[in-house]
C-alpha positions in Angstrom: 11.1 2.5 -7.0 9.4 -0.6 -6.3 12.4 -3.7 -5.8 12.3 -7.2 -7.5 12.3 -10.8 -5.1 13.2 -14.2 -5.6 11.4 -16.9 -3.5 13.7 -19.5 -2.2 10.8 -21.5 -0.7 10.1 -23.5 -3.7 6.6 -24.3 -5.1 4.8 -26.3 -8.2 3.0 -23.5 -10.7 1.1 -23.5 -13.5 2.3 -23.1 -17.3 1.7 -20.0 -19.2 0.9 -17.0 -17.6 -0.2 -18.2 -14.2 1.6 -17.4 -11.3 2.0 -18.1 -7.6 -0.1 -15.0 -6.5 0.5 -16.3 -3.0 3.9 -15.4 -2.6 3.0 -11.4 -3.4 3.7 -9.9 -0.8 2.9 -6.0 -1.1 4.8 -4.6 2.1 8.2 -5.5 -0.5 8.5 -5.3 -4.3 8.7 -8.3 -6.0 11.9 -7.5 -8.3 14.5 -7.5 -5.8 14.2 -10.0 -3.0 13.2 -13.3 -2.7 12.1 -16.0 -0.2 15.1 -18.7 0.5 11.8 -21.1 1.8 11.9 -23.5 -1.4 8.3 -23.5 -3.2 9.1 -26.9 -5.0 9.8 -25.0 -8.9 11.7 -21.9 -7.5 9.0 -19.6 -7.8 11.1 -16.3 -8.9 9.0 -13.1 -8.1 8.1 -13.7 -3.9 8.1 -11.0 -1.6 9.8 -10.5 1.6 7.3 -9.8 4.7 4.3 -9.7 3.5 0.6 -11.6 4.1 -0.5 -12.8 0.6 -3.5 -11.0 -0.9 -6.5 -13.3 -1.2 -8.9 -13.1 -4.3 -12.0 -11.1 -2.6 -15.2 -13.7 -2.7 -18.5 -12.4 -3.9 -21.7 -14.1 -4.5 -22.2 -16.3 -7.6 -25.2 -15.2 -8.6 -24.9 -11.8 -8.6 -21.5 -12.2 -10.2 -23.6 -14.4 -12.7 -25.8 -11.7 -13.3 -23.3 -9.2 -14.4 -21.4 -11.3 -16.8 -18.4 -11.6 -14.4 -18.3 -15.6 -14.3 -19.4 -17.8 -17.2 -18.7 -17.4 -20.8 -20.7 -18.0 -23.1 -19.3 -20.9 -25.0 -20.3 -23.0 -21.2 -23.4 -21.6 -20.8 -25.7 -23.3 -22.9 -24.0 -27.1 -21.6 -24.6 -25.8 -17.9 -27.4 -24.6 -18.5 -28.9 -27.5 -20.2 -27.2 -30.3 -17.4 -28.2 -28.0 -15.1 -31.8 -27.9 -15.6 -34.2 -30.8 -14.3 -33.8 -33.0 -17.5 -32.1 -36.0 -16.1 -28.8 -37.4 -18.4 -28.2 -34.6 -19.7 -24.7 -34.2 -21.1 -22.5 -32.8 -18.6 -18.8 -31.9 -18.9 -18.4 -35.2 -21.0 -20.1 -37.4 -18.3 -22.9 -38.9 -19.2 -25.5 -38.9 -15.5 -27.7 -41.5 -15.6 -31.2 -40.8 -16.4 -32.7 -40.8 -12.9 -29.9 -38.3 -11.7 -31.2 -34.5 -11.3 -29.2 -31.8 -10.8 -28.2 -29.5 -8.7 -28.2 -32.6 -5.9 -29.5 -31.5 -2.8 -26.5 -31.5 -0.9 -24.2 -28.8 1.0 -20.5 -29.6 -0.2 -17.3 -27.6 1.3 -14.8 -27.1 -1.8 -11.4 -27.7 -1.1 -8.3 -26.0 -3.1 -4.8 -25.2 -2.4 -4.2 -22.2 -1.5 -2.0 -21.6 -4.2 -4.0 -22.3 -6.8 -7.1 -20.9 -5.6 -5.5 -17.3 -6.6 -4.1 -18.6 -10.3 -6.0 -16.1 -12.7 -6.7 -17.2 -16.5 -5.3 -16.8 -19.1 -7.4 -17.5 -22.2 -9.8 -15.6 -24.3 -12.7 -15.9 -22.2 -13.1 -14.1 -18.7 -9.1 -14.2 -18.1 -9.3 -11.9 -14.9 -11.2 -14.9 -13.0 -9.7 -16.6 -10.2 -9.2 -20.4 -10.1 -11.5 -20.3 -7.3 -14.3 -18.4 -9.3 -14.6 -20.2 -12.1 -14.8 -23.8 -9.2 -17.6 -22.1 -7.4 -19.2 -21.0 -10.6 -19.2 -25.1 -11.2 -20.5 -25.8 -7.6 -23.6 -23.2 -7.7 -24.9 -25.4 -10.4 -24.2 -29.1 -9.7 -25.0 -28.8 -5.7 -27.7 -27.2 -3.9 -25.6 -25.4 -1.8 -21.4 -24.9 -2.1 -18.9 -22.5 -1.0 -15.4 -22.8 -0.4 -13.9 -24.9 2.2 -12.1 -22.4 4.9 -9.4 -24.0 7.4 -11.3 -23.1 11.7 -14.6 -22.5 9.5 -17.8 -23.6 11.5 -20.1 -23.4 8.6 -22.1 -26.6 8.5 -21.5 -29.2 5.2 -22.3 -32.5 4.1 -19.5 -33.5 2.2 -16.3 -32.1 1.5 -15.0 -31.6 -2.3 -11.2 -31.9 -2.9 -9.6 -30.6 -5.9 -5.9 -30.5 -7.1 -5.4 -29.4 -10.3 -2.4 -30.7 -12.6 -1.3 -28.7 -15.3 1.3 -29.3 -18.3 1.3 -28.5 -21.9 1.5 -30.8 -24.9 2.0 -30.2 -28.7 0.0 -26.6 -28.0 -2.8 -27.8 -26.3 -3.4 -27.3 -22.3 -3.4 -30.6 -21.0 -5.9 -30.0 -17.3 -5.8 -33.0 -15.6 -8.1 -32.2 -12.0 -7.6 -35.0 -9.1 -10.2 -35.5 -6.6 -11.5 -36.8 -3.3 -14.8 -36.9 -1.5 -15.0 -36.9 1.9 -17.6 -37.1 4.8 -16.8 -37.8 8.4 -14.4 -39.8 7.9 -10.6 -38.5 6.9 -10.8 -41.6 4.1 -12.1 -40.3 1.2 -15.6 -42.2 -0.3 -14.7 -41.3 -3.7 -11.6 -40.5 -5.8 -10.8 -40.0 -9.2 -9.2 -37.9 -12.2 -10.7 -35.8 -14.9 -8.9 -34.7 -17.6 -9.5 -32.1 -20.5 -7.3 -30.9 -23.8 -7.9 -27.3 -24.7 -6.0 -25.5 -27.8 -3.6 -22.7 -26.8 -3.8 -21.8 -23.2 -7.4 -21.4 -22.0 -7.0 -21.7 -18.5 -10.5 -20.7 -17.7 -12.0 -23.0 -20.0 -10.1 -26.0 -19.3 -10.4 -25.6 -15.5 -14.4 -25.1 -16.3 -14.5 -28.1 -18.3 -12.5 -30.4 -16.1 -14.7 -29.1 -13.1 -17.6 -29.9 -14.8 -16.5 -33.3 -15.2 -15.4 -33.9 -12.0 -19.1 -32.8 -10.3 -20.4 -34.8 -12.7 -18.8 -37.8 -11.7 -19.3 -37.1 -7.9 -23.6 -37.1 -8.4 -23.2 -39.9 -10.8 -20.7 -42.4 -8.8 -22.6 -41.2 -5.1 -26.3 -40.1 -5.8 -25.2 -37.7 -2.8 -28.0 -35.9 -0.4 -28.8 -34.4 2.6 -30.5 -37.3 3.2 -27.3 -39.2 3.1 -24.9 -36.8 3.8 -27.0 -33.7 6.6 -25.3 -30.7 6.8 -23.3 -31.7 10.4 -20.1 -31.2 9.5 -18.0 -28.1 10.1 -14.1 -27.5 10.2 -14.1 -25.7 13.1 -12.4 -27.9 14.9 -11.1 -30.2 12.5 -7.5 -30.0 10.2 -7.8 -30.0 6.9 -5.1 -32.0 6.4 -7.0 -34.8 4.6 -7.5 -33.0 2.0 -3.7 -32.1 1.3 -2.2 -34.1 -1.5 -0.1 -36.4 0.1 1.9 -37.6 -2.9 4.2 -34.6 -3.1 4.8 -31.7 -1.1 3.8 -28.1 -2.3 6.8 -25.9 -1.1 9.9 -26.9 1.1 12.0 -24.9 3.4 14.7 -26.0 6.0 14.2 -25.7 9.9 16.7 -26.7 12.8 16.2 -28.2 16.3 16.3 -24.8 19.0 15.9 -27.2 22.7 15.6 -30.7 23.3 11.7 -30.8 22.9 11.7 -31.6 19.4 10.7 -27.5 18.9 11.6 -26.7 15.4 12.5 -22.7 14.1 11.9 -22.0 10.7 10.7 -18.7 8.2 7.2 -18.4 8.8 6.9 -18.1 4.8 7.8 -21.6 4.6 5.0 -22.8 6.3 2.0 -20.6 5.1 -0.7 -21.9 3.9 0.0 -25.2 4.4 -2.8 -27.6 5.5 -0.4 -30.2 6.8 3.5 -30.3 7.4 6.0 -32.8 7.3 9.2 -32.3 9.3 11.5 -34.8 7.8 15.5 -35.6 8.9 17.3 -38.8 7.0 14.6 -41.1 6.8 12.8 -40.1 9.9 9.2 -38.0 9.1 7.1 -36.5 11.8 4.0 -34.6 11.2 4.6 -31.1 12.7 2.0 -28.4 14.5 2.4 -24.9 14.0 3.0 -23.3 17.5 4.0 -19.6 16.8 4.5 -17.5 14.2 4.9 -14.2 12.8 5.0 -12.5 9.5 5.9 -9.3 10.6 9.9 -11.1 11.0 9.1 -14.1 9.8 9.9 -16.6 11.4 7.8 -19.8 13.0 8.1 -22.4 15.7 6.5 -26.0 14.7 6.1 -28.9 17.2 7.1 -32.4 16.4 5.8 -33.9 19.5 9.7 -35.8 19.9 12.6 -35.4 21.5 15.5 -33.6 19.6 19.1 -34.6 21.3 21.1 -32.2 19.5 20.2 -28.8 18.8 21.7 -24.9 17.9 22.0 -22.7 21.0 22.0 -18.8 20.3 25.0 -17.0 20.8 24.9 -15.4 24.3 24.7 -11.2 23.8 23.7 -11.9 20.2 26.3 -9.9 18.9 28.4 -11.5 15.6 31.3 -9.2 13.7 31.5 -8.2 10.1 33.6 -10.4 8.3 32.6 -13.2 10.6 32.8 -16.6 8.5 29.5 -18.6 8.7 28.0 -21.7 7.6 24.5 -22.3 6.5 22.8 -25.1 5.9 19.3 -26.3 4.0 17.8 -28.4 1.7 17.7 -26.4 -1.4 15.8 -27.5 -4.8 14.6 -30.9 -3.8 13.0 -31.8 -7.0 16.2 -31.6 -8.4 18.8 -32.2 -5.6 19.6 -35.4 -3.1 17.0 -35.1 0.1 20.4 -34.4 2.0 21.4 -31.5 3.8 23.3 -28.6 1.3 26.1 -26.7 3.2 27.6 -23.5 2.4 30.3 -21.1 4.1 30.5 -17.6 3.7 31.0 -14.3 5.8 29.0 -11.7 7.6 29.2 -9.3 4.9 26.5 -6.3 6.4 24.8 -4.9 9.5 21.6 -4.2 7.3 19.6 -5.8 5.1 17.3 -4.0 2.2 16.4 -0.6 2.8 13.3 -0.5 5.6 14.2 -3.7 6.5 14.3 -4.2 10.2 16.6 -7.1 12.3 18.4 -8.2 9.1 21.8 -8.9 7.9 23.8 -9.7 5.3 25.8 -12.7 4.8 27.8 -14.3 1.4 27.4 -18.2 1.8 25.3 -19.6 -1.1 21.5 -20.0 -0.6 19.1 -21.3 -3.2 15.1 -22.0 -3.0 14.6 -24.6 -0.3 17.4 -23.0 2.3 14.9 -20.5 3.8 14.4 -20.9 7.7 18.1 -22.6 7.8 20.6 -21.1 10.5 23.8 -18.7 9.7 26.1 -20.5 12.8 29.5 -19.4 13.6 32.4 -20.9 13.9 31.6 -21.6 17.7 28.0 -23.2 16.6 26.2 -20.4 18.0 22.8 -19.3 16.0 23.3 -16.5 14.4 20.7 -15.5 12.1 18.2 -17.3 10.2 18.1 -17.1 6.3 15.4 -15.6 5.3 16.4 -14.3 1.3 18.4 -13.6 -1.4 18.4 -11.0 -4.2 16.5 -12.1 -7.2 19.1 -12.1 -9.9 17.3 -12.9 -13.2 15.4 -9.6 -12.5 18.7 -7.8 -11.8 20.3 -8.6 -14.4 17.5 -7.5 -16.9 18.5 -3.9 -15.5 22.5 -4.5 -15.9 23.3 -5.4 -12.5 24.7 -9.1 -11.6 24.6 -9.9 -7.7 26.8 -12.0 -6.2 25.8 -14.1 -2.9 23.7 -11.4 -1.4 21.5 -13.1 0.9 19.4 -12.4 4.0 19.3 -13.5 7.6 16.9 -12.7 10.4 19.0 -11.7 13.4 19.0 -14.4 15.9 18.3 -11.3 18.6 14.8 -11.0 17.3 14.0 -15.2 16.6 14.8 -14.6 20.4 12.4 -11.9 21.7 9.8 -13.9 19.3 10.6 -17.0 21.3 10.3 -15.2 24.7 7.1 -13.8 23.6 5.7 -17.2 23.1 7.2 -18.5 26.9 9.2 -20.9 24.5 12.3 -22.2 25.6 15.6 -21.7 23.8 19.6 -21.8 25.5 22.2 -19.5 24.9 25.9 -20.1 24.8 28.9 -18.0 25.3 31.0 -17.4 21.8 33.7 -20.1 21.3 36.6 -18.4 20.5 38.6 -21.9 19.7 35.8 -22.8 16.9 36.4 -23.5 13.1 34.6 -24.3 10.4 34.4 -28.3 11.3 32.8 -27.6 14.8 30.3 -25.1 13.1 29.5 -27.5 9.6 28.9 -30.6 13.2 26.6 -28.6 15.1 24.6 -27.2 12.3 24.6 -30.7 10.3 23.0 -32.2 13.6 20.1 -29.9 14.6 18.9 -28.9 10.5 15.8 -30.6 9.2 14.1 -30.5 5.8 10.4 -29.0 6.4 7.6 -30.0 4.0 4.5 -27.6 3.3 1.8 -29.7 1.9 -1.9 -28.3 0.6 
């Protein structure tokens, strides 16, 4: 029987039916246990230990060809602003009458990971991705488009940067799609906002529509090239940070200081996909670099180029008893919470974690979305474990069954041998037999930090 997951790394999704296909991860069943990294709305159906499946990419036109991408209802306006009569409605802009499309220019399409993988859900074509029904959009307004990939060296012009905003009013879909044109240059040349009203819940068509718009407005407000903008640009070597929105962050998780180099450890599900992270303590914000990771235990080390003075040693022999009070501490729900550490106490409560789990345990003290990648310390301030997730009780308790603070830590043994493996340095210290819960609550309080995924 396949087991139901909660994700505690909490991210923004869609209305309706769309959800965060990202945080499916096969290797688990999504009905029993979830993520403790906070995607921003507690996203209530993530996997433990798993890559997230990404929508398989095939060519436009041969997609085209078999019916597989446009609906009818938008053919006849693409069609007709895609053919060489110049203003030509398209999308609900008006181009000028000089303006031809497609524009003869290559353009690199960026969306969030997350989102790229939302499916429809509408009458029309509801098994398309997010992502296909963009790049339907982009094979008709540009010469040449494809989707922006993060270490990709294939050669662009400009670079396209979408992020969708999606709510619901009085029964219509309400598609508001935010953009930003870059170049060279990380300042964008263009920005803007579409925004489209569809009856009922027409994903497909609304994200069509507001797409539309959106190219529309880029060829009318830039006349854009190759002339102007030659096919020089690649992302091989080059973040795509840029193109993260920067007003808000897509997921958060907690981290904590592991040596004085300002080396952060966190759940590596925390920090995937992100296109830029934040690692933020009090007021203080530091852009962090990802310099390990693993999804196999999850877990992640990410660099924020400062000095940490206090930080979490791991207990020397790595060994912890059941029934061993611990604290933990994160920064759970923080659309909804302070920005200030949450701390919880509870006990060691089991050697094992799920069934075919490997280097987990159990532990009682209270973890919601957001406290994934915070340490379990003892009472002597010694790591030991990292929270990694809890059991999803909304799908539990459809089947009878109520759970009460069953939550799971990475053994601080195997953050270890990660850490070795990676010639990154961490200390050990031998267990304090004269600590209490104010040493622990001090030494975790010190070294925690609040990490920010944003896309």
């Amino acid at each position: 029987m396949m087991r139901p997951v909660s994700s505690s790394r909490s991210s923004t999704s869609p209305p309706g039916a769309m959800t965060r296909a990202d945080t499916q991860r096969p290797a688990v069943d999504d009905r029993w246990v979830g993520h403790c990294g906070s995607p921003i709305s507690a996203s209530a159906g993530s996997p433990l230990h798993s890559a997230r499946p990404r929508a398989r990419r095939r060519p436009v036109a041969r997609l085209a060809a078999r019916g597989m991408y446009l609906p009818g209802w938008a053919l006849s306006g693409i069609l007709l602003t895609g053919s060489a009569h110049a203003g030509a409605p398209s999308g609900g802009i008006q181009l000028p009458k000089d303006v031809r499309v497609p524009a003869h220019v290559s353009v690199a399409i960026y969306l969030p990971a997350q989102t790229r993988r939302w499916h429809g859900h509408g009458t029309f074509e509801s098994g398309r991705t997010l992502e296909d029904t963009v790049l339907s959009a982009g094979q008709i307004y540009f010469s040449e488009s494809r989707m922006a990939e993060p270490g990709a060296d294939a050669a662009f012009g400009l670079l396209l940067a979408l992020h969708p905003d999606i709510k619901t009013e009085s029964g219509h879909l309400v598609y508001s799609l935010n953009y930003a044109v870059f170049a060279a240059d990380d300042q964008p040349l263009l920005t803007g906002t579409q925004s489209v009203a569809v009856e009922g819940i027409d994903f497909d068509r609304a994200t069509l529509r507001a797409t539309q718009q959106v190219m529309s407005a880029v060829i009318a407000g830039m006349r854009p090239d190759d002339s102007k903008f030659p096919p020089v640009l690649n992302l091989k070597a080059r973040s795509l940070g840029f193109a993260a929105n920067k007003d808000k962050p897509w997921a958060n998780g907690t981290g904590f200081y592991f040596n004085s180099s300002g080396q952060v450890l966190t759940a590596a599900h925390v920090i995937q996909d992100c296109v830029r992270i934040d690692v933020k303590r009090e007021d203080h914000v530091q852009p962090g670099k990802v310099l390990a990771r693993s999804n196999v235990v999850d877990v992640a080390v990410v660099d924020t180029g400062t000095t940490s003075p206090a930080f979490l040693p791991f207990r020397q022999g790595f060994s912890f008893e059941l029934g061993e009070p611990v604290t933990n501490v994160g920064y759970p729900l923080q659309t909804i919470l302070a920005a200030t550490p949450n701390l919880t106490r509870g006990n060691v409560s089991a050697r094992g974690g799920l069934t075919g789990s490997v280097g987990q345990f159990q532990f009682s003290a209270p973890i919601q979305p957001g406290s994934s990648g915070g340490p379990v310390v003892s009472d002597g301030g010694e790591v030991l474990g990292i929270a990694v997730g809890t059991l999803n009780a909304l799908s539990l308790a459809k089947q009878g069954v109520i759970p009460q603070n069953v939550n799971f830590a990475l053994e601080a043994r195997y953050a270890a041998k990660f850490l070795e493996k990676n010639n990154l340095a961490f200390t050990t210290a031998e267990p304090n037999a004269h600590g209490d819960a104010h040493s622990a609550n001090q030494a975790a309080l010190a070294a925690v930090v609040n990490v920010q995924c944003y896309e």
